[in-house]
Backbone as CSV, one residue per row, in Angstrom:
resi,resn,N_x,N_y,N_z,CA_x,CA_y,CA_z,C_x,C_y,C_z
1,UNK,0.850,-1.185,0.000,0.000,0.000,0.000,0.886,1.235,0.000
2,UNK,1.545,1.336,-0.768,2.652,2.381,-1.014,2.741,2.865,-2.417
3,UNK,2.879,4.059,-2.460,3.138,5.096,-3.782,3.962,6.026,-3.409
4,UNK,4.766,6.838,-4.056,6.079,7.495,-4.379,5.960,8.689,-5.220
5,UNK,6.320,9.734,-4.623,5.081,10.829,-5.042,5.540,12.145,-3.867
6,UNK,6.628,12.913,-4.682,6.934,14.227,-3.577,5.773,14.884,-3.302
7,UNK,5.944,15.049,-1.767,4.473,15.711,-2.021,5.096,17.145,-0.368
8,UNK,4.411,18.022,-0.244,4.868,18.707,0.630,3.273,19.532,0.540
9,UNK,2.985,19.657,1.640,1.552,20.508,2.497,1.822,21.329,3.744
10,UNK,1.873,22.563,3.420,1.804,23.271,4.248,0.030,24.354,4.217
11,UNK,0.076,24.046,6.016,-1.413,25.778,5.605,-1.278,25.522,7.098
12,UNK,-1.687,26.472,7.201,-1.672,27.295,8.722,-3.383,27.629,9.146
13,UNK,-4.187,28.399,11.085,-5.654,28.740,11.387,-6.228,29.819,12.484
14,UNK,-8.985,31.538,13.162,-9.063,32.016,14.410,-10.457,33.002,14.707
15,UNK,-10.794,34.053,17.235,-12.301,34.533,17.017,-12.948,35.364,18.246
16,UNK,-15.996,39.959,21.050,-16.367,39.659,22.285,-17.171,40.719,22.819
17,UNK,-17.640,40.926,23.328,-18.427,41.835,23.497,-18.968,42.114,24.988
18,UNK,-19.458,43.143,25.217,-19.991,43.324,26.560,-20.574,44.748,26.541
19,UNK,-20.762,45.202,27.610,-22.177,45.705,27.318,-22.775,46.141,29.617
20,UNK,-23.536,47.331,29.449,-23.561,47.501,31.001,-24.690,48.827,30.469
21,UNK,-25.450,48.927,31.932,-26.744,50.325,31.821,-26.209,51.164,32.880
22,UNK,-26.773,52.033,32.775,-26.595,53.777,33.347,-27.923,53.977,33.955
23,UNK,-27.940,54.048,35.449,-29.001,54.130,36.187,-29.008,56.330,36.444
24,UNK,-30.252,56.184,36.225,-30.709,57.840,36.433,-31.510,58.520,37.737
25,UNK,-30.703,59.058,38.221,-30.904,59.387,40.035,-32.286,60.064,40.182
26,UNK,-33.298,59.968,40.865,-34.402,60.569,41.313,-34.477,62.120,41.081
27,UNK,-35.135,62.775,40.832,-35.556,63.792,41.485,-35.735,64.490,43.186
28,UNK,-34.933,65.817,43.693,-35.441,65.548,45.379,-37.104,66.186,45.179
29,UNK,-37.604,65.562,46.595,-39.074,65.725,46.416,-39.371,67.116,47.163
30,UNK,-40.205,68.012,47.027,-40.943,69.306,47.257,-40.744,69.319,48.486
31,UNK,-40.440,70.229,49.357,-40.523,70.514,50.683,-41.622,72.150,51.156
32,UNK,-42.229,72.804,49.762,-43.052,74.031,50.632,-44.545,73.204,49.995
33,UNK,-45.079,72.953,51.683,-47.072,72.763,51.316,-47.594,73.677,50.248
34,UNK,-47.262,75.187,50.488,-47.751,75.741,49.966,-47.741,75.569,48.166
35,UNK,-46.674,74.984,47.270,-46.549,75.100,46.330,-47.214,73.940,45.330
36,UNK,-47.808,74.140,43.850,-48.477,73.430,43.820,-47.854,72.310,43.734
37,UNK,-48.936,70.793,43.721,-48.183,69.784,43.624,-46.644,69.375,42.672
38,UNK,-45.924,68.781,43.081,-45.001,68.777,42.319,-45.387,67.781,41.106
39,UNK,-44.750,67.265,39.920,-45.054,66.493,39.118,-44.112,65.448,39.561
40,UNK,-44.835,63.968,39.109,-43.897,62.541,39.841,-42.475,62.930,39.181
41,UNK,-41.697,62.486,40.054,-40.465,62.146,39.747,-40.275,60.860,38.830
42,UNK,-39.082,60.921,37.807,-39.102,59.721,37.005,-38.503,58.599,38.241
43,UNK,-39.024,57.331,37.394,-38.713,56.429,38.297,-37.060,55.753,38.162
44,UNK,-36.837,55.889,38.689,-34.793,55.662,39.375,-34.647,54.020,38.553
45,UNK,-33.968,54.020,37.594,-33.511,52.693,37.341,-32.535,52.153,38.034
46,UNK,-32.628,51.191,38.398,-31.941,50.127,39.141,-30.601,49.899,38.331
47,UNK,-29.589,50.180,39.126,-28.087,50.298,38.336,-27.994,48.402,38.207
48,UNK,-27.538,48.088,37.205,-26.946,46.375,36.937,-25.587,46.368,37.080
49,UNK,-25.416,45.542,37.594,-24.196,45.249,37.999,-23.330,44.590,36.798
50,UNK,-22.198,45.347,36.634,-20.951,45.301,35.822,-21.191,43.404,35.811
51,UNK,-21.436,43.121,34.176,-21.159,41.539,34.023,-19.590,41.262,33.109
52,UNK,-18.716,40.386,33.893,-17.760,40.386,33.628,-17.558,39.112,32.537
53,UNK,-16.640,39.107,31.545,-17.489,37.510,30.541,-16.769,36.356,31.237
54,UNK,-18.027,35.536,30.822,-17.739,34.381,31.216,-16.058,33.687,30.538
55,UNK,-15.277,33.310,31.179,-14.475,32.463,30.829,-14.696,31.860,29.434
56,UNK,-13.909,31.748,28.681,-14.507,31.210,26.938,-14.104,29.401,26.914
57,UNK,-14.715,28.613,26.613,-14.335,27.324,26.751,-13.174,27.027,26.113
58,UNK,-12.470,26.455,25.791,-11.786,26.083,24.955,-12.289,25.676,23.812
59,UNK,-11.439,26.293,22.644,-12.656,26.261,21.608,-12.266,24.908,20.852
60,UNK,-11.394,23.690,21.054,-11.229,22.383,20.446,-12.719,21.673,21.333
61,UNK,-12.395,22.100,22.358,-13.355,21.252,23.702,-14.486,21.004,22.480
62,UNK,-15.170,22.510,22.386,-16.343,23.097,22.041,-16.476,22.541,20.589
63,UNK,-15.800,22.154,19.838,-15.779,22.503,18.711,-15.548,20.415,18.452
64,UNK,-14.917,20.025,19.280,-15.242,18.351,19.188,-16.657,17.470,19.734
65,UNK,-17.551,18.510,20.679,-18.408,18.079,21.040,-19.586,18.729,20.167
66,UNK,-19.092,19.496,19.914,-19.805,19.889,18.120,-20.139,18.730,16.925
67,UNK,-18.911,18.311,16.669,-18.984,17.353,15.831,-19.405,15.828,16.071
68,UNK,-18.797,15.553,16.939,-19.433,14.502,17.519,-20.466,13.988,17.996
69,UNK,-21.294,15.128,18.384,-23.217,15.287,18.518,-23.553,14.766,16.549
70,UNK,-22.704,15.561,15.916,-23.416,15.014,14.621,-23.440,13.352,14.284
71,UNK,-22.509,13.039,14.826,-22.539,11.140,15.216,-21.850,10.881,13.571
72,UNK,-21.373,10.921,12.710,-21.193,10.886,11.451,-20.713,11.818,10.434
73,UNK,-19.639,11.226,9.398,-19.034,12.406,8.379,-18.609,11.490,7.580
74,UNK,-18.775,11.728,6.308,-17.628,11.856,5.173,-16.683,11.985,5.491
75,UNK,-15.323,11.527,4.852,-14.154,11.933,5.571,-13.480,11.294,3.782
76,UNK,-12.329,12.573,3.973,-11.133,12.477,2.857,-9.475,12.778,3.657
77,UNK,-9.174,11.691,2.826,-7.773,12.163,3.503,-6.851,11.504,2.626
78,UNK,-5.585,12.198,3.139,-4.195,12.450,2.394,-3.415,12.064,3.427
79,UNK,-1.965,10.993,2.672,-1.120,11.013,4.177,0.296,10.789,3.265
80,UNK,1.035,11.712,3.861,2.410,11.573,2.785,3.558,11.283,4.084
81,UNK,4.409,10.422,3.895,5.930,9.888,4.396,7.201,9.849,3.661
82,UNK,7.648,10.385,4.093,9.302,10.406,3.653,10.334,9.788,4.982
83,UNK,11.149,8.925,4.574,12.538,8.244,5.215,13.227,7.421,4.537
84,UNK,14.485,7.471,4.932,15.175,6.938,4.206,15.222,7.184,2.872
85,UNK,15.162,7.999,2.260,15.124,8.677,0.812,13.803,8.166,0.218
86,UNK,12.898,7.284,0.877,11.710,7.043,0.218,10.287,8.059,0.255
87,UNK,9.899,8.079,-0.351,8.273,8.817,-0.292,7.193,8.782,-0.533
88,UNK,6.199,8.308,-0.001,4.786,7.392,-0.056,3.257,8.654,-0.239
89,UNK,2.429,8.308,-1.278,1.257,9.128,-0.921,0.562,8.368,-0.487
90,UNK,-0.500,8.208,0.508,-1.605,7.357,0.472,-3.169,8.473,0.243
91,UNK,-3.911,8.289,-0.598,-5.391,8.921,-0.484,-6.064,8.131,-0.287
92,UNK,-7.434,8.602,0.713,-8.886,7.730,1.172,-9.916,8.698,1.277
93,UNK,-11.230,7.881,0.743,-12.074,8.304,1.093,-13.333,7.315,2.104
94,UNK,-13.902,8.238,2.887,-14.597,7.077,3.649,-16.062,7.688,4.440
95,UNK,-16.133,6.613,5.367,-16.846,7.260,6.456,-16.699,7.020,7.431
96,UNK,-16.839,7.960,8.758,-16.708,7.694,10.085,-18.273,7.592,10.860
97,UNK,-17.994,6.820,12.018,-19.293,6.777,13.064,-18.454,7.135,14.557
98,UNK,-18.556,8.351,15.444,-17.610,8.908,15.767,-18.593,7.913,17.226
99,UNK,-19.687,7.827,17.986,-19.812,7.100,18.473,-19.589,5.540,18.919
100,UNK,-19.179,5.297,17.540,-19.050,3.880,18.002,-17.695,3.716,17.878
101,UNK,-16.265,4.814,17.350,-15.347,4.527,16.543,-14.962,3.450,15.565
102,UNK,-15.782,3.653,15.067,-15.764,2.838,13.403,-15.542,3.850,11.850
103,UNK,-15.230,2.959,11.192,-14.758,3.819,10.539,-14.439,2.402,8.642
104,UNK,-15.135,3.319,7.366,-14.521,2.295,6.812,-13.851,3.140,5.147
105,UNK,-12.827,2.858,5.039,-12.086,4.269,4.084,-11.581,3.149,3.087
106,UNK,-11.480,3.505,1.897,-10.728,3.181,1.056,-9.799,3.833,0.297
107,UNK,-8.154,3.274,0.446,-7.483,3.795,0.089,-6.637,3.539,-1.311
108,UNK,-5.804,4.763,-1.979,-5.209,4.502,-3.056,-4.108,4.817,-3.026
109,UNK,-3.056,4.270,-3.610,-1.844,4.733,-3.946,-1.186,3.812,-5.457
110,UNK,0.337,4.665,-5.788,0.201,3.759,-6.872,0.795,2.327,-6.799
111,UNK,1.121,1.626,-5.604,0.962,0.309,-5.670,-0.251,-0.801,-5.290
112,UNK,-1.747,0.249,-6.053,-3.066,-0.210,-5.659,-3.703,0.507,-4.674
113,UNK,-4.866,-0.429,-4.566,-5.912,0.241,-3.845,-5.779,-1.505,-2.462
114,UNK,-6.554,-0.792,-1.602,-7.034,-1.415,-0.701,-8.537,-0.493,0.222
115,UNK,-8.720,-1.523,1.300,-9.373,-1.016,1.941,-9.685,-1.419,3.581
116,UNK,-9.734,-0.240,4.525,-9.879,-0.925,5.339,-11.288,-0.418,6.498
117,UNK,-11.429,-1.634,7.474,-12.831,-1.384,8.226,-12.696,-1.537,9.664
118,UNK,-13.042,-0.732,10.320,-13.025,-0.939,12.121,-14.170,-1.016,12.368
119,UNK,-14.460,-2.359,13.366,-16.416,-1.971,14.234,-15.690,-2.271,15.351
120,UNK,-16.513,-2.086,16.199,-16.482,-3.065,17.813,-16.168,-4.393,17.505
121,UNK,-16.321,-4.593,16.836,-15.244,-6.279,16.771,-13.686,-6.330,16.180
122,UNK,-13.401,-5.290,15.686,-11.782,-5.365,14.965,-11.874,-4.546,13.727
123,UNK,-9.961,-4.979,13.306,-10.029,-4.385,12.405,-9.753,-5.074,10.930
124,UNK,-9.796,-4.326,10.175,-10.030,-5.581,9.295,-9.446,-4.550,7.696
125,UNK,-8.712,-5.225,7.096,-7.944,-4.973,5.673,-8.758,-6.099,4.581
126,UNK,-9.021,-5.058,3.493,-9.514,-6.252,2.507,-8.563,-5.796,1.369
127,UNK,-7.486,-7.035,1.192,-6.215,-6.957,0.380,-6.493,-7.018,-0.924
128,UNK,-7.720,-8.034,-1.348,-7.921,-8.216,-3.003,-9.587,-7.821,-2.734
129,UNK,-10.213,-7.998,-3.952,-11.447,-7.748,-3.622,-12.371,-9.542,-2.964
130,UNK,-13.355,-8.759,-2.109,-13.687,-9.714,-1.174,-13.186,-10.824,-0.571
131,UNK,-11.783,-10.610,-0.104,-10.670,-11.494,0.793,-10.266,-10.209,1.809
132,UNK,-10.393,-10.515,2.833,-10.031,-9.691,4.303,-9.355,-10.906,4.723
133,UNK,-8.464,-10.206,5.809,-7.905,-10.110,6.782,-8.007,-9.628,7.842
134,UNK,-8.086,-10.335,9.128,-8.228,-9.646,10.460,-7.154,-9.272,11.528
135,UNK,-6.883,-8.279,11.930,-5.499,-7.711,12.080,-5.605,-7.865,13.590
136,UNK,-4.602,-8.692,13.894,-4.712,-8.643,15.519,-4.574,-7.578,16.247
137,UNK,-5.547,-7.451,17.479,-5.523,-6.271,18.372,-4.142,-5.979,18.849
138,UNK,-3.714,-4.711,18.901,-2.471,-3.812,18.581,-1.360,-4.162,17.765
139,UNK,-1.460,-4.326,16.880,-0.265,-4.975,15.702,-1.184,-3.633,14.847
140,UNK,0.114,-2.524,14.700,-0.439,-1.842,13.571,-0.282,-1.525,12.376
141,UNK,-0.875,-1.223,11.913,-0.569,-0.972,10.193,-0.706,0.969,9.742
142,UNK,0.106,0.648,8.603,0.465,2.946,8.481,-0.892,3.630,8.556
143,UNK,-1.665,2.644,8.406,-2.751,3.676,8.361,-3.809,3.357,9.394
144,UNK,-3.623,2.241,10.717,-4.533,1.215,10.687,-5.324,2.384,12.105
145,UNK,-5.097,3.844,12.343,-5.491,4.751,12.885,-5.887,6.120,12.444
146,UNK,-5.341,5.904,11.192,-6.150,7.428,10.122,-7.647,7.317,10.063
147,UNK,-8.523,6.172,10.399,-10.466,6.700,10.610,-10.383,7.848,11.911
148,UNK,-9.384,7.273,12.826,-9.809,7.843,14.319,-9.598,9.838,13.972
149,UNK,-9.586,10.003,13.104,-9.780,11.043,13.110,-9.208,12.471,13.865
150,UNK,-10.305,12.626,15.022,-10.213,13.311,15.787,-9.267,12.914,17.137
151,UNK,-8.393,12.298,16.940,-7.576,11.626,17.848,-6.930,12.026,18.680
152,UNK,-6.571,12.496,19.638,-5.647,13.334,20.431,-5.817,14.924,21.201
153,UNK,-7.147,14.969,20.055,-7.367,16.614,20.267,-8.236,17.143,21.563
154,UNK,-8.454,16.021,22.438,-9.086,16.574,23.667,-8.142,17.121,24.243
155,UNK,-6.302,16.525,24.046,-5.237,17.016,24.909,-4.671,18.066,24.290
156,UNK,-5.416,18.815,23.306,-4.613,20.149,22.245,-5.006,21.477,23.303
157,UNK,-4.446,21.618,24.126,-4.798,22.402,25.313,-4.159,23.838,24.326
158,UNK,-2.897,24.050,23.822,-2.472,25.077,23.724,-2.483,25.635,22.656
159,UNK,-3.849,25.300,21.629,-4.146,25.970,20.369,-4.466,27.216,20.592
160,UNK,-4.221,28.062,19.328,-4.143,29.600,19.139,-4.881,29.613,18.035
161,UNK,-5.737,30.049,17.674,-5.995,30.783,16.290,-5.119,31.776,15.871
162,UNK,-5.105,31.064,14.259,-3.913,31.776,13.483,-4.610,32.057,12.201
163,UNK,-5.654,32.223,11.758,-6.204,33.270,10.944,-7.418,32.707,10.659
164,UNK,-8.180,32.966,9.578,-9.380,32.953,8.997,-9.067,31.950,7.165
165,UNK,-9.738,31.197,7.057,-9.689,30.640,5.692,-11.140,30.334,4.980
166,UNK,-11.373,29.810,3.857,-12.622,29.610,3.404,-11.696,28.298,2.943
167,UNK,-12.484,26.910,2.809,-12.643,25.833,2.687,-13.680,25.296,1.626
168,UNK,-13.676,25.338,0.629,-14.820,25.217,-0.458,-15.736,26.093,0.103
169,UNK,-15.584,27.069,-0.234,-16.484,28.259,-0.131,-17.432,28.591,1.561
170,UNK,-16.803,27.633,2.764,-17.088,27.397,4.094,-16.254,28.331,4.596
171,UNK,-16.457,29.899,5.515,-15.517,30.558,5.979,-15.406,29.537,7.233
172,UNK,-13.686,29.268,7.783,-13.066,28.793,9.204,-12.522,29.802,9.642
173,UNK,-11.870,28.969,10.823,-11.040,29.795,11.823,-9.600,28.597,12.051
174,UNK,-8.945,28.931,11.975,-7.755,28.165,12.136,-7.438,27.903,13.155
175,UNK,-6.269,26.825,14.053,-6.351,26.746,15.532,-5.087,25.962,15.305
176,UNK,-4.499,26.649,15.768,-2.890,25.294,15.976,-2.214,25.163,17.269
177,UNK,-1.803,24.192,17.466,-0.941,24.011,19.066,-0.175,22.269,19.156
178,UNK,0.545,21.684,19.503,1.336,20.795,19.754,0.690,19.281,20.410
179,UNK,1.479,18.298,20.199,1.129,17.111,20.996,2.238,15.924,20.910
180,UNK,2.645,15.726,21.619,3.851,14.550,21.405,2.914,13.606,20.352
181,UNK,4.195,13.125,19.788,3.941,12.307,18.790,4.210,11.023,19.703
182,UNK,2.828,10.356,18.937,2.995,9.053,19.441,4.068,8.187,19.182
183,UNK,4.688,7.111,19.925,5.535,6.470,19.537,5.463,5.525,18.443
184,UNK,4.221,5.152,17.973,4.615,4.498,16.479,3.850,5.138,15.587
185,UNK,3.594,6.757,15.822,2.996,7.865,14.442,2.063,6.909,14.103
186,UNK,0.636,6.915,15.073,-0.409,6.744,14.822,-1.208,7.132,13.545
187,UNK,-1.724,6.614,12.636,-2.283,6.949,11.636,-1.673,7.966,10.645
188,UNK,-0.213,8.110,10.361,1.089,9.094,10.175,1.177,8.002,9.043
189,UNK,1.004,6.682,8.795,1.289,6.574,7.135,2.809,6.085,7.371
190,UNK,3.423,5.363,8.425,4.541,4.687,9.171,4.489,3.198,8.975
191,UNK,5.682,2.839,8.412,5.648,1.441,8.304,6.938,1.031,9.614
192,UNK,6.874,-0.519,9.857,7.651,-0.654,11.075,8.640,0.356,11.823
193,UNK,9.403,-0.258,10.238,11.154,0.342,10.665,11.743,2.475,10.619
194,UNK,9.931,2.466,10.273,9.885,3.925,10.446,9.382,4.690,12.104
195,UNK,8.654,3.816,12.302,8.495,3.870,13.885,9.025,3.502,14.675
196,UNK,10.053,2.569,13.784,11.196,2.467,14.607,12.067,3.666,15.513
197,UNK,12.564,4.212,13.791,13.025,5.561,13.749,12.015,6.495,14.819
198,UNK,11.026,6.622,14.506,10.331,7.555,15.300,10.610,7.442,16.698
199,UNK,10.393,6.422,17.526,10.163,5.955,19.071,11.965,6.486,19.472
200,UNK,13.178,6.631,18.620,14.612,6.890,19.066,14.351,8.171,19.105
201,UNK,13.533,9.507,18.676,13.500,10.632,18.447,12.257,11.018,19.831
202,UNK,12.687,11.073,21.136,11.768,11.664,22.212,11.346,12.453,22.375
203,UNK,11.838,13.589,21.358,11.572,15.068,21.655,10.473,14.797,20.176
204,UNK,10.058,14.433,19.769,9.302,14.439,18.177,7.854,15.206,18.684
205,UNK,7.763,15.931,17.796,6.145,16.410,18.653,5.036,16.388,17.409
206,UNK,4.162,16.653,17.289,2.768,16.620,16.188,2.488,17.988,16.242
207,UNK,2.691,18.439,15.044,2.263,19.693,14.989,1.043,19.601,14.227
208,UNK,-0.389,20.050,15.181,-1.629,19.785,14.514,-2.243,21.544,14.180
209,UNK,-2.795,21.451,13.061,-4.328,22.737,12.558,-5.435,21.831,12.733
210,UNK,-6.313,22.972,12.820,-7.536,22.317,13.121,-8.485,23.453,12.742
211,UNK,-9.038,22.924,11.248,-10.244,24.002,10.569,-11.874,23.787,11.421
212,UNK,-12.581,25.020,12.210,-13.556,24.920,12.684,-14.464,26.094,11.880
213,UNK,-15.767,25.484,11.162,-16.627,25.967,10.518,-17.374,27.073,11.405
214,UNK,-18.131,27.675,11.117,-19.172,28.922,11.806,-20.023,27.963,13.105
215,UNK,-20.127,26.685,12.366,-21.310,25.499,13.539,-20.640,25.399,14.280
216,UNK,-19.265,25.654,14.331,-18.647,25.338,15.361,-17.958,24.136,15.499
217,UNK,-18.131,23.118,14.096,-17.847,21.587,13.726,-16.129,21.531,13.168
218,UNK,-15.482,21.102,13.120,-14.343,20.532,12.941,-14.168,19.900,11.392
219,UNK,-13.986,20.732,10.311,-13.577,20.225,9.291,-12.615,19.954,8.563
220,UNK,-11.720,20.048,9.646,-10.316,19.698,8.373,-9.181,19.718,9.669
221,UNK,-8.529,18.749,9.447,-7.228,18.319,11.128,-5.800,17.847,9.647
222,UNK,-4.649,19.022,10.529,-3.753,18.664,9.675,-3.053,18.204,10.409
223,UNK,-2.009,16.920,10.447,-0.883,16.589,11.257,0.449,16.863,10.889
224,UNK,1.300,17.073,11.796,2.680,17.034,10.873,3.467,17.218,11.759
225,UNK,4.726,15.255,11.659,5.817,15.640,12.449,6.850,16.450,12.508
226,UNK,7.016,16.986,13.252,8.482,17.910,14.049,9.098,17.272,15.189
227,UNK,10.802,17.807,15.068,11.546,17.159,15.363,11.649,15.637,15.488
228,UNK,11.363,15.068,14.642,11.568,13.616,14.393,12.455,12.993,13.714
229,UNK,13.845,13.729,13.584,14.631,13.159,12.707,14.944,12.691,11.731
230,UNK,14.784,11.372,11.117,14.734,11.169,9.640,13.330,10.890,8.909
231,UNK,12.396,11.231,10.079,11.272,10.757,9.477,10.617,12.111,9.445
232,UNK,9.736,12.175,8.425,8.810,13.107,7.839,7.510,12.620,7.253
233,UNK,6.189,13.235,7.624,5.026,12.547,7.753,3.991,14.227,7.887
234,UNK,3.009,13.809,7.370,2.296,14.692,6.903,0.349,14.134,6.798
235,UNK,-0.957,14.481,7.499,-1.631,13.643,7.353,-2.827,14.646,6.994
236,UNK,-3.652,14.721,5.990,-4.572,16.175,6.023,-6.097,15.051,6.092
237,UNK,-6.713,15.597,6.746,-8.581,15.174,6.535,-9.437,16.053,6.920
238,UNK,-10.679,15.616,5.664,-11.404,16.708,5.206,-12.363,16.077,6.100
239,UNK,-13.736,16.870,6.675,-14.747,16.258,7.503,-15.909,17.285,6.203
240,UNK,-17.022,16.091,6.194,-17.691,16.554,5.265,-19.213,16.262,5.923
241,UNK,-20.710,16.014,5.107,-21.919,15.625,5.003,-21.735,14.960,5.899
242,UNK,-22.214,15.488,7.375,-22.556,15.555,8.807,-23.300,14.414,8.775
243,UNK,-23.693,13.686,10.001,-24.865,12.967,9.767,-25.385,11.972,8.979
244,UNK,-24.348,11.734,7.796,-24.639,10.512,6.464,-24.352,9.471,7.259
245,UNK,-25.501,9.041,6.336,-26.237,7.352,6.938,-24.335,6.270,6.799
246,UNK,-24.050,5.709,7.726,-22.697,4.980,7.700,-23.282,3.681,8.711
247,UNK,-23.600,3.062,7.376,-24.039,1.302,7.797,-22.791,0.300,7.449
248,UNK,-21.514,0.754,8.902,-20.241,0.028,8.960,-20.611,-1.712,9.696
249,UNK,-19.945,-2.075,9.025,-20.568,-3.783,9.739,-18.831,-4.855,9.036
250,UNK,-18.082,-5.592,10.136,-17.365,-6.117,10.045,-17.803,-7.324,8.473
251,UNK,-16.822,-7.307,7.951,-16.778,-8.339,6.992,-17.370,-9.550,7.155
252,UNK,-18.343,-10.236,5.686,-19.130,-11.592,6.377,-18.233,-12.530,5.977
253,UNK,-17.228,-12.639,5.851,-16.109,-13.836,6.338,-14.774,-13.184,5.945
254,UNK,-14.161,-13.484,6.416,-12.379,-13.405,6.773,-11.532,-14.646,6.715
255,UNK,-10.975,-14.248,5.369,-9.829,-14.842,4.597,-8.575,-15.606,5.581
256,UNK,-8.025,-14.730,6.389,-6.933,-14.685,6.898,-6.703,-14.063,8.338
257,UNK,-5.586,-14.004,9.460,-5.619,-13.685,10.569,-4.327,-12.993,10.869
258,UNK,-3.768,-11.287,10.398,-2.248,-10.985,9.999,-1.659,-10.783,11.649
259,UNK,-1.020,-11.540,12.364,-0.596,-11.086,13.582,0.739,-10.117,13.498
């Protein structure tokens, strides 16, 4: 599942008001009997008390529980690797079920296509057409974590918005901030002896964007290692048609068992 194919992606991603009343003091009231009645005094508005703003959530927090209420997306993605003088594209398109983490994408590159499927029962590669394989629990494969998507980003504590973009004609807000890279570049498009490489490099970190629409939904997560030494990895996905029907269901028989 490998293709060869320079590829380099860069793009970069951001978003108060308040507000208070002016209370108007009485009138003093008449002190000579003799004069005629006075006319009422206006009535004294009640001063409001200075509201200070609320604390702003974190806007990944906000913006993953956004998407994830939608239970479902389209999903496109791109994942490029370079090491050792080699360089791999992989493209997929798919769908996710963010409740159940399932997920089933098919991918291309130019040494073929494949495809692969996660339910609550496993995961599963279909190498030729209708022959799968069932991939033993934690034995991974370069891609066998690119459905999970939204992966990591509950711990993206120190995103910034870094500008404004339109996305097929969708105005965002951009959001970037850091995360150690996992030790075998989770869904990074890593074959063994590249995570090999990776896990010797401790300081390696994930430099993630993260496109959030006006809904407040999460459409587009870019990854990309730093400081990782000889390895270079790059992962872009598009989040699309919210809510599409994704009737994921493990394969009705399995070929093989890849430990």
């Amino acid at each position: 599942m490998r293709g060869i194919r320079a590829a380099a992606i860069g793009l970069a991603a951001v978003a108060s008001m308040a507000g208070c009343a002016q209370a108007t003091a009485p009138a003093p009231a008449s002190q000579a009997s003799q004069q005629p009645p006075a006319l009422p005094s206006p009535i004294a508005s009640t001063p409001s008390a200075t509201l200070e703003p609320s604390p702003s959530a974190n806007p990944i927090q906000s913006a993953l529980t956004a998407t994830t209420a939608r239970g479902t997306a389209a999903i496109s993605l791109e994942v490029l690797t370079a090491a050792s003088g080699v360089e791999r594209t992989l493209t997929g398109e798919g769908i996710v079920d963010f409740p159940r983490g399932a997920w089933d994408i098919r991918w291309s590159s130019l040494d073929g296509d494949s495809r692969e499927v996660r339910t609550e029962d496993g995961f599963y590669v279909e190498v030729q057409p209708d022959s799968w394989l069932a991939v033993e629990p934690g034995r991974p494969t370069p891609t066998s974590e690119a459905g999970d998507v939204l992966r990591g980003l509950s711990q993206l504590t120190d995103a910034e918005p870094v500008g404004e973009e339109s996305l097929l004609g969708t105005s965002t807000i951009r959001y970037r901030g850091t995360l150690p890279a996992a030790d075998d570049g989770s869904g990074l498009g890593l074959n063994d002896d590249e995570r090999a490489l990776l896990r010797a490099e401790p300081g390696a970190m994930e430099e993630v964007t993260v496109w959030i629409d006006s809904a407040g939904r999460i459409v587009q997560v870019m990854r990309t290692l730093r400081d990782a030494g000889p390895v270079a990895a790059t992962s872009i996905v598009r989040l699309t048609a919210f809510g599409i029907a994704a009737p994921i269901d493990p394969p009705a028989s399995i070929a093989a068992t890849a430990a």
